[in-house]
C-alpha positions in Angstrom: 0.0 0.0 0.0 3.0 2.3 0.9 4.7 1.8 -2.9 1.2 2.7 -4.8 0.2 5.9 -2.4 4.1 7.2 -3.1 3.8 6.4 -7.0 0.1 7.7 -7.5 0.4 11.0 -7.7 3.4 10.7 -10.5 0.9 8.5 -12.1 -1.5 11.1 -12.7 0.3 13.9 -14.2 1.8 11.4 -16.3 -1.5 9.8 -17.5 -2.4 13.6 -18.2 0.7 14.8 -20.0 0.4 11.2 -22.3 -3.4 12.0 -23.1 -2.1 15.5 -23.8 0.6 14.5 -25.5 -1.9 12.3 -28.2 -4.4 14.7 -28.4 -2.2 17.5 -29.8 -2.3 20.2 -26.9 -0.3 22.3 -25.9 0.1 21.3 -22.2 2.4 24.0 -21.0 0.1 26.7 -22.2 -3.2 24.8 -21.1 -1.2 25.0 -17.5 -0.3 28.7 -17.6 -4.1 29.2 -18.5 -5.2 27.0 -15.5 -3.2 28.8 -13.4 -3.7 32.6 -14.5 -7.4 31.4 -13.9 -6.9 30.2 -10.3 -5.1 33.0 -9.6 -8.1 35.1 -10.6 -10.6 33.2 -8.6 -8.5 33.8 -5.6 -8.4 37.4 -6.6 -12.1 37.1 -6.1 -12.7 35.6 -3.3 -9.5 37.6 -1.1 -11.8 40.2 -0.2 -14.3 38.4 1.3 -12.3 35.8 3.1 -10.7 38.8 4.5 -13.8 39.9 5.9 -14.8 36.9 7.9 -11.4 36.6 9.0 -12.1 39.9 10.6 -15.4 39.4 11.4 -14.7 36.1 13.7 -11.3 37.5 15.1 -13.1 40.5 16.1 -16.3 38.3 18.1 -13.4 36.2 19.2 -11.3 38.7 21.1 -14.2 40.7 22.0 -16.1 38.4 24.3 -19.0 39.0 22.9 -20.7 35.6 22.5 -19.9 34.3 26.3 -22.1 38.0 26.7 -24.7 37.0 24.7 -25.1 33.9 25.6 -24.6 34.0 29.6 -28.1 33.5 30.5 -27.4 30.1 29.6 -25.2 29.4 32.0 -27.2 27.8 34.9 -28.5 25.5 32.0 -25.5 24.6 30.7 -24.4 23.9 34.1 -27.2 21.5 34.8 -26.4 19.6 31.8 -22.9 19.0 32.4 -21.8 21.3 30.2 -19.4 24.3 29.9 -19.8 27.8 27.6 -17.5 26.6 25.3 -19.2 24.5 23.8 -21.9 27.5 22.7 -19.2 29.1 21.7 -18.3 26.7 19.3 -21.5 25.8 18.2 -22.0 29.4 17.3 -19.1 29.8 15.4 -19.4 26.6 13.4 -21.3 28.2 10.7 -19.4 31.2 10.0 -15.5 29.3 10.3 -14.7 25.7 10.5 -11.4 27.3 11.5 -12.3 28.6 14.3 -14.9 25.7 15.6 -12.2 23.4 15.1 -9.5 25.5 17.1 -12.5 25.5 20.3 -13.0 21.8 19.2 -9.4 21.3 20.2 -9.3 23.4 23.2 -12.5 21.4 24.3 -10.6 18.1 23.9 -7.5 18.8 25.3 -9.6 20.4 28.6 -11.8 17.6 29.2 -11.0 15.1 27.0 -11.9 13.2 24.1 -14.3 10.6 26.1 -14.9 12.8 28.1 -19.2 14.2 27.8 -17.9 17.0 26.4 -15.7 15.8 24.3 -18.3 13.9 22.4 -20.7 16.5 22.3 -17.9 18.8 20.6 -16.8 15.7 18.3 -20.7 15.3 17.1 -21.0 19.4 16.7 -18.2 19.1 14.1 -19.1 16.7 12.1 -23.5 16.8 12.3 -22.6 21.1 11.3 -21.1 23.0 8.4 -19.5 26.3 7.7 -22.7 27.5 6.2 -21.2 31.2 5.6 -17.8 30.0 4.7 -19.5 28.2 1.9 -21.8 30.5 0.9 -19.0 33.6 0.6 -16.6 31.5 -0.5 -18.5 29.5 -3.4 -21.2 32.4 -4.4 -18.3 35.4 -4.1 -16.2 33.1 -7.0 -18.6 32.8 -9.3 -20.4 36.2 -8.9 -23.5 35.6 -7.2 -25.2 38.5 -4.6 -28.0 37.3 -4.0 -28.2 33.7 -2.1 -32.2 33.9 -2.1 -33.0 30.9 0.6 -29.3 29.3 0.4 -28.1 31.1 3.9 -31.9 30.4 5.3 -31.5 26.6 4.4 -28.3 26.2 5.4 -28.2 28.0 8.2 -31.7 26.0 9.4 -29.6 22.6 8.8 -26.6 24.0 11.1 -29.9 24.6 14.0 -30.4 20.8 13.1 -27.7 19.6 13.3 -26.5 21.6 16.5 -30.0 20.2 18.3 -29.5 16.7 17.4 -25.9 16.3 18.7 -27.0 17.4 22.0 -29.6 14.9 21.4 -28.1 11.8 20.1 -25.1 11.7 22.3 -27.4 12.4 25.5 -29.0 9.2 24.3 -26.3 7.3 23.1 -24.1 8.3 26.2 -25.7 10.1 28.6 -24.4 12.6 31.3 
């Protein structure tokens, strides 16, 4: 398994050079062209990756979501859990980035087995960067308007937020 995961990758831009090769294209331009256009859809996007760089560093450092969200805390308490974990389930849709740097803080705090731990673990993966997407796939190709895309997507994130609580509570309890 360790020869063909070494030699695969060779095998591929070869494949592709041989089929270009055969079919009479120029590959080196076809390349430069490939790569003046990835540069351009980076140009595109910059701007608003920037942004939400700014955005969550700025709720980050601020405090401002363990502000929000302190009314919680006797509840959280009472299920075993910490704030945290609304922090990163707040943050989940907006930067995977950032929910995965809480995800880490949360395991290496209490633990991967730990109830936490599992909660955090099933946050990750039931969620998705809803506004990471959106800017990111919708700023390359153009698109203001994301009619119900956000709406959608930000209703699965609720989803999938709710039923991690749920199904490791039931699978695990406290």
């Amino acid at each position: 398994m360790g020869t063909i995961s070494i030699i695969i990758l060779p095998l591929i831009v070869l494949i592709i050079i041989l089929y270009g090769f055969f079919k009479k294209v120029d590959i080196y331009d076809s390349f430069l062209k490939g790569v003046l256009e990835g540069l351009k859809t980076s140009l595109d996007i910059f701007p608003c990756l920037i942004a939400m760089i700014f955005a969550v560093n700025l709720l980050t450092s601020s405090g401002l979501i363990e502000s929000l969200f302190s009314f919680s805390k006797q509840l959280l308490t009472r299920f075993s859990l910490s704030m945290e974990i609304v922090s990163m389930a707040f943050f989940r849709p907006i930067s995977g980035t950032a929910s995965l740097a809480m995800l880490n803080n949360i395991l290496a705090n209490f633990g991967p087995d730990s109830f936490m731990g599992r909660i955090a673990s099933t946050l990750q993966g039931a969620t998705d960067t809803t506004f990471y997407v959106i800017t990111l796939y919708f700023g390359s190709i153009g698109i203001k308007k994301s009619r119900y895309a956000l709406k959608v997507g930000l209703f699965a994130d609720l989803v999938g937020i709710i039923m991690s609580f749920i199904i490791v509570y039931l699978i695990f309890g406290i």
